[in-house]
Every structure is written in C-alpha cells, then in structure tokens.
C-alpha positions in Angstrom: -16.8 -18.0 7.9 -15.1 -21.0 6.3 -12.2 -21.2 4.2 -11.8 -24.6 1.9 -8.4 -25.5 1.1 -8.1 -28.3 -1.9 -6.2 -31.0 -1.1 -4.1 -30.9 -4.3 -2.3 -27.5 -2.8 0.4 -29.2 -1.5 3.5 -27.4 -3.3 5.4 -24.8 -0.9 4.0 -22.0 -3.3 0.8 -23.2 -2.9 0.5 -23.5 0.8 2.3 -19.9 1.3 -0.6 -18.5 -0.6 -3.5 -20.4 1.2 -2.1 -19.6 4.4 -1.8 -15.8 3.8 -5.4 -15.7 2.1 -6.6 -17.5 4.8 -4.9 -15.4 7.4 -6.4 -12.0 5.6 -9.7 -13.5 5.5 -9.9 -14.6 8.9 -8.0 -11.5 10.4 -9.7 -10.0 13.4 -9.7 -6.1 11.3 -11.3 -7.7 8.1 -14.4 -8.5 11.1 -14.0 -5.1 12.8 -15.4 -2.0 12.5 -15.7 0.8 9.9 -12.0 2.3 10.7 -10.3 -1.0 10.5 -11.1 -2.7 7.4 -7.7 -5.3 6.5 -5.6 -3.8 8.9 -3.4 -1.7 6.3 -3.0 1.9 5.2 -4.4 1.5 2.3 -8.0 -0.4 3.3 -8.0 2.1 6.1 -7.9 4.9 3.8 -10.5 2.9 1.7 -12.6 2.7 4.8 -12.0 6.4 5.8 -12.9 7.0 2.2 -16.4 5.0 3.0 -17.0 7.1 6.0 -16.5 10.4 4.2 -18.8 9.3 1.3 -21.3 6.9 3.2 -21.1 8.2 6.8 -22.9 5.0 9.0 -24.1 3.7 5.7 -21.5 1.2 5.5 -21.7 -2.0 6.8 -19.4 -5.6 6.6 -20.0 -7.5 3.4 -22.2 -10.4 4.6 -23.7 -8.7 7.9 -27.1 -8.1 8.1 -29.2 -5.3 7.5 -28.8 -2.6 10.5 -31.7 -1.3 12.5 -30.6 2.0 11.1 -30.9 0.8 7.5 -34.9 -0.9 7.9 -35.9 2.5 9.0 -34.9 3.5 5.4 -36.9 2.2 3.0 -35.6 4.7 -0.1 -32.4 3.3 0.6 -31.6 -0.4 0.7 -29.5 -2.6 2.5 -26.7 -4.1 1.0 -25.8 -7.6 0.2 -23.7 -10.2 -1.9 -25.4 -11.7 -4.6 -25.0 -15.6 -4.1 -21.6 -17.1 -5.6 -20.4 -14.3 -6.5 -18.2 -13.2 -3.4 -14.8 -13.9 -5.0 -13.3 -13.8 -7.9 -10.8 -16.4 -8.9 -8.6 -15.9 -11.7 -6.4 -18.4 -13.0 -3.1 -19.1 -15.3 -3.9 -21.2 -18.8 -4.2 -24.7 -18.1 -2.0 -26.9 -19.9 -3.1 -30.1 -21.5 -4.7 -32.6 -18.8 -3.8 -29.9 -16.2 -5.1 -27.0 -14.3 -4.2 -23.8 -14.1 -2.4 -22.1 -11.1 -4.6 -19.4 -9.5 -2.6 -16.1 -10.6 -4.9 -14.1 -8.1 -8.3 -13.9 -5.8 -10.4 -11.0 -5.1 -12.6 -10.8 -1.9 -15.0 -8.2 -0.8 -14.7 -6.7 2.3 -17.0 -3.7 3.3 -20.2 -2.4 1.4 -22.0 0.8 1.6 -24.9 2.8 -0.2 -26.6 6.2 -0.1 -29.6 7.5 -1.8 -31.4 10.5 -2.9 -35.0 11.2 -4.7 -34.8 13.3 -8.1 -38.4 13.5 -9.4 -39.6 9.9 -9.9 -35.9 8.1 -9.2 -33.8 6.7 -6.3 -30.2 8.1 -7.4 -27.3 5.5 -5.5 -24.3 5.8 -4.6 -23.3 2.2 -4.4 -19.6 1.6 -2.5 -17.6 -1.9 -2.5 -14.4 -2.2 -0.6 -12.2 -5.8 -0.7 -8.6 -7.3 -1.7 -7.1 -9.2 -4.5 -4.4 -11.4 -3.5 -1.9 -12.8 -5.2 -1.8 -16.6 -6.1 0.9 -19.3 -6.8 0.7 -18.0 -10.7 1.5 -14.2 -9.9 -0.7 -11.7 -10.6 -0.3 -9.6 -13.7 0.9 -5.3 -13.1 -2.9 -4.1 -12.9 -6.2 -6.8 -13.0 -9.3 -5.9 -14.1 -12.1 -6.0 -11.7 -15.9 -7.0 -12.8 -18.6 -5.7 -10.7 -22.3 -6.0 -10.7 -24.3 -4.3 -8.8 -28.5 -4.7 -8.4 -30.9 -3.5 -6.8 -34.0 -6.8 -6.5 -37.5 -6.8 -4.7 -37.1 -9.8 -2.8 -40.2 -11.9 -2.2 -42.2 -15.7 -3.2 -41.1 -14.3 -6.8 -37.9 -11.9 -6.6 -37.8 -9.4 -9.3 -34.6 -7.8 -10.6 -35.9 -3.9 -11.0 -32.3 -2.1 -12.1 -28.9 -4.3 -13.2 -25.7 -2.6 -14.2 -22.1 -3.8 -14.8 -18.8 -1.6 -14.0 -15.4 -2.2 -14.0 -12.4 -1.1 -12.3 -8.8 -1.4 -12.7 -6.9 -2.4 -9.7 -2.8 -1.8 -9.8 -0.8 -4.6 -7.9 2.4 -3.5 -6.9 5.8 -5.8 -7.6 6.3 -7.6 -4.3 2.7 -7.4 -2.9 0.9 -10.7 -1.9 -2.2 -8.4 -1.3 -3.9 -5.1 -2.3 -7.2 -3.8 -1.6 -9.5 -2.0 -3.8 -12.3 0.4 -3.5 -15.0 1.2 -6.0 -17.9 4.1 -6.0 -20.5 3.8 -8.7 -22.2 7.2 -8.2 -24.5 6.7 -11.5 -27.1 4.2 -10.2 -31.0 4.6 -10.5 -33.8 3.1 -10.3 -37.3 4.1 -9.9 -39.0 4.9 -6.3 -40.6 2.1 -5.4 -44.1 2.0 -4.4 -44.7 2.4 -0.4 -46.0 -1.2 0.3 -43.0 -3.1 -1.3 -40.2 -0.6 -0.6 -38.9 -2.6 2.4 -38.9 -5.3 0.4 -35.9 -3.4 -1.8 -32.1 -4.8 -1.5 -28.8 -3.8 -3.4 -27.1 -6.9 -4.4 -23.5 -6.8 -5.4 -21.1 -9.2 -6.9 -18.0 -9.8 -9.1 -19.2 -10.6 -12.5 -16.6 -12.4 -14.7 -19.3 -13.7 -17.1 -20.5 -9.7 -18.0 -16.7 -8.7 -18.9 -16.6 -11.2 -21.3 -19.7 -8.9 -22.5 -19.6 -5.4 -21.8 -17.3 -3.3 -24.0 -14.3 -1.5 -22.7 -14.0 1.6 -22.5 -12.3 3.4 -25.1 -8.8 5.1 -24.6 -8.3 8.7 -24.9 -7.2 10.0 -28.8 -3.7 11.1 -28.5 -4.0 14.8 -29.7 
C-alpha cells in the first residue's frame, strides 16, 4: 500500500494530519486479522460486530477472495469498486485557492452473507473503515455515501443490482479519527444462473456523486 503526500502540505497542521493518516493507514492492526481492525475500542467492537453478523465472511478491504468464499458461488466475494476507496471532503476554496481537507474516510474491513428466498439472493452487505480528521476540522457528525453492487465480471462486465445508502457518522470534539461501521441488510438481486455464478462479485465504494442525488431521508413529525 502506498500513501501519496502532496508537496504543497508543508504547514505544521498539514503535516500532523498526513503523518497520523498515514500512520492509521499503514498500522500493523488495520493489516491484521478480523479481532484487530485499527487497533481501538471502537473498530474492535466494529470488528466483533462483523464476526457476530458475518462469522468468517469477513475479509480486509482489498484482499482477495478466500478459498472459503470461491466454494460459494450464491454468495460473492467482496471488493472496492475502483477510485472509490476514500472519500475526501474538503473546506470551500477561496478565490485562486484550494480548499483544506476538513476530513478523509477509508475503508477498512468488508463482509457479506447471503440467503435464497424464492428466485432472490437476499445480502447482508457489511463495510467497516475511519474518517479522519483534516487540517480544516471536521464538522460534529459527516455524512457518509456508500454504494454497494453486485457485477458479473467478464470480456463485458455487467452491473446486475446497484443501490446507494447513507450513513451518519458522529465525530467526537478532540478526535483525529473515528471509525464507522455500516450493515445494509436490504440487498437483492436475482440468483444467478449456475454457469456464470462464480463470475458474481459485490463491489463497494463511497459514492459522493449519488448524495448529490438520492434524497434524504425525511425526519420524524414531531407529534
């Protein structure tokens, strides 16, 4: 893995924040198992939380599919859709300059589960990460975009099932980081036929572009 710093982060601010996202990126429990995802409470309940929902379903974001998960065709690996790994969020730029980066999100740990209802793969769909905090502090709570997909891969992938969620991530005063964990239970698609099931992956992504998009939900009437 390889982080890029820009050369223009040269402020004290700037380099305090490289160096601590580099240092939660490259941590040795961010590459570990299941139990030790970030090294924190909190992503170790997250990951305990992945175990108790997913059991050896989950897996490191970027790793390749397991033995365990080719011998289960109805259920496909999991992977991160291409360039959409982080999520960058940044302050308004003023005139002729850029914007500081109020905060990044990474994912860390995926996981999936299926079952069969009549002529549909029902998923469970799990994505585990962090925001961090930038030079531009992050606001009280960010909103998190998510896509997840499930694609038969091939000369001509095709995209069978697409859906965006969102989640809501609270960011503590005095945190540089926080992690995140988000279950969508309502995914489906239909069973694929026998000769192109192995062919089947989830993909999974922030998805800034579909917030911009998809409506909010509605708050609650006050009674």
């Amino acid at each position: 893995m390889t982080t890029h710093l820009r050369q223009e982060c040269r402020t004290p601010e700037r380099r305090r924040f490289w160096s601590a996202a580099a240092a939660l990126v490259l941590a040795p429990g961010l590459l570990a198992g299941c139990s030790s995802l970030g090294g924190s409470s909190v992503l170790s309940d997250a990951s305990d939380r992945f175990s108790q929902l997913f059991g050896s379903r989950s897996q490191e974001a970027g790793t390749p599919t397991t033995q365990q998960q080719a011998e289960e065709p109805d259920c496909p690996g999991v992977d991160i859709r291409a360039g959409a790994s982080t999520l960058a969020v940044t302050t308004a730029a003023r005139a002729g300059a850029s914007g500081d980066l109020r905060y990044q999100g990474t994912i860390g740990r995926t996981a999936r589960e299926c079952a069969i209802s009549g002529g549909n793969v029902l998923a469970k769909v799990g994505i585990a990460g962090r925001i961090i905090v930038g030079p531009g502090g992050a606001p009280s709570s960010v909103d998190v975009p998510l896509r997840i997909a499930v694609v038969q891969e091939g000369a001509h992938p095709k995209t069978i099932a697409s859906k965006f969620y969102r989640t809501t991530v609270a960011m503590p005063a005095g945190e540089n980081s926080v992690a995140f964990t988000f279950v969508a239970e309502d995914f489906s698609y239909p069973v694929p036929a026998a000769n192109v099931a192995d062919a089947y992956v989830f993909y999974v992504g922030f998805d800034p572009e579909g917030a911009k998009t998809a409506p909010r939900p509605k708050a609650a009437r006050k009674r």
